[in-house]
C-alpha positions in Angstrom: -13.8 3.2 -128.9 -9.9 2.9 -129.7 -9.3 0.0 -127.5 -9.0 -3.1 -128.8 -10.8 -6.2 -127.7 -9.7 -9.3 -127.2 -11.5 -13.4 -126.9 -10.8 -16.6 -127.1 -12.5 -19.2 -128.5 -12.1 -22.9 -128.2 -13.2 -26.0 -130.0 -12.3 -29.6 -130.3 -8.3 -29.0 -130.5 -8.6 -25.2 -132.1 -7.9 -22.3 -130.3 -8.8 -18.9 -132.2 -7.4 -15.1 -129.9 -8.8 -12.2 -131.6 -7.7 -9.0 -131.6 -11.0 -6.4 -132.6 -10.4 -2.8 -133.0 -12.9 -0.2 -134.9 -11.9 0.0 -139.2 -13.5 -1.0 -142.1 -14.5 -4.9 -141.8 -11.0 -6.3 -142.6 -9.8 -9.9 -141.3 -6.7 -11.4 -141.3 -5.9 -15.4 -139.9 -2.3 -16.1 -139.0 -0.9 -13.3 -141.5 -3.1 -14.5 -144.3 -6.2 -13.2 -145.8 -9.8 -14.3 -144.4 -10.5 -15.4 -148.3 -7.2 -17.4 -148.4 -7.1 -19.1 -145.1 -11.0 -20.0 -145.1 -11.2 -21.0 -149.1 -15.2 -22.8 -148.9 -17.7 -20.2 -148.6 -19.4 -22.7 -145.6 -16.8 -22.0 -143.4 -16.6 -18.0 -144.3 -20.7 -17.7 -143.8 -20.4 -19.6 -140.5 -17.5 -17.5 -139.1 -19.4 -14.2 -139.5 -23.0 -15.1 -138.4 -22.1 -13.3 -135.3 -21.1 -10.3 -137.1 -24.1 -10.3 -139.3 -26.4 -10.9 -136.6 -25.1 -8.4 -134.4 -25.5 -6.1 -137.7 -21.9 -5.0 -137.1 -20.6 -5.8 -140.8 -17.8 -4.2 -142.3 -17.2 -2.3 -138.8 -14.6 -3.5 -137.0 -11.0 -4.9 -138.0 -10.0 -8.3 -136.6 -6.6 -9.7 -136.5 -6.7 -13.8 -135.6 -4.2 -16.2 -134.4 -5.4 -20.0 -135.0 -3.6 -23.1 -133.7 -4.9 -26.6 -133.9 -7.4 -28.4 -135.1 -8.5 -29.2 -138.3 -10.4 -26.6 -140.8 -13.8 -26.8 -139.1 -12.6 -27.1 -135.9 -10.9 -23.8 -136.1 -14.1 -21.9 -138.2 -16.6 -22.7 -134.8 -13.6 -21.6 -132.6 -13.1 -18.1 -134.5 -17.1 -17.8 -134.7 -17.1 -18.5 -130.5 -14.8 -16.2 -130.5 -16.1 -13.5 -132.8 -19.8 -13.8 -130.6 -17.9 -13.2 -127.5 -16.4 -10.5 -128.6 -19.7 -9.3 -130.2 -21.5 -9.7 -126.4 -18.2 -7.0 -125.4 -18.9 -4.6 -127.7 -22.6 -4.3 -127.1 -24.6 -6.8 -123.9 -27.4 -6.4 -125.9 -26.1 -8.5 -128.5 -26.3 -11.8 -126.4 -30.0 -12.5 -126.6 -29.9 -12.5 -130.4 -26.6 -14.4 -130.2 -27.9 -17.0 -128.1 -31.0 -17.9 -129.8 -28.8 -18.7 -132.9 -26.8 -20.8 -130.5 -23.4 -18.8 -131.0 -22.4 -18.1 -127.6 -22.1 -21.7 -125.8 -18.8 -23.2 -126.3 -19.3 -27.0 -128.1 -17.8 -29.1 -125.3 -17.1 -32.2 -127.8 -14.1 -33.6 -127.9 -12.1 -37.0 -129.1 -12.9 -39.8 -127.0 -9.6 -41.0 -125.4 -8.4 -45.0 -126.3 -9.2 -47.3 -124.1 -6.6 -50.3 -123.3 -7.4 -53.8 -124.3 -9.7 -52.1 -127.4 -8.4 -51.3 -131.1 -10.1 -47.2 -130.5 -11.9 -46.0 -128.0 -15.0 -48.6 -128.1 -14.3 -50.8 -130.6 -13.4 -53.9 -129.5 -12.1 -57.1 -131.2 -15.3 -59.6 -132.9 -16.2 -62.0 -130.0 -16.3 -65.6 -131.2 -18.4 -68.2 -129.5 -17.3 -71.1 -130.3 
């Protein structure tokens, strides 16, 4: 397989597009190093479950563009992202991937402000008297 395969994934206001091609496990985010872009081992862990789980570890090369978002917004986007393209490379994977819960995109997002309220349910203290 000499192709390379491409996802998106999406969460809160992070958008990760991989590029996957076969080589030996490397990862680079927006020109930097996984190690450096990602510094908390949390985040690191949680971006490759679907790699581990798929037992595809140190197989692939992955090049990542990331806009948005804050830190852990843009870790579950690259991990939705990384399962899709986990489900590409093998169909098989998608059971496995979906019992760990790695395949559904989190649909959470900011409430919006509401007029006549200080957020987007919190109102001024009512006074009785």
């Amino acid at each position: 397989m000499a192709e390379v395969i491409n996802t998106i994934g999406r969460r809160k206001r992070s958008i990760a597009r991989i590029y996957m091609s076969e080589g030996n496990g490397s990862i680079t985010v927006n020109n930097k190093s996984f190690e450096a872009y990602f510094p908390m081992e949390w985040h690191r862990n949680n971006i490759l479950s679907p790699v581990i789980i798929s037992e595809n570890d140190g197989k692939y090369d992955v090049k990542v563009n990331l806009a948005g978002g804050g830190v852990t917004g843009q870790a579950e986007a690259l991990r939705l992202a990384l399962a899709k393209a986990m489900v590409i490379i093998d169909p098989e994977n998608k059971s496995d991937l979906r019992k760990a819960g790695l395949v559904t995109r989190d649909a959470r997002v900011v409430e919006r402000k509401k007029f006549g309220k200080r957020k987007a349910r919190k109102t001024a203290q009512f006074s009785k008297r």
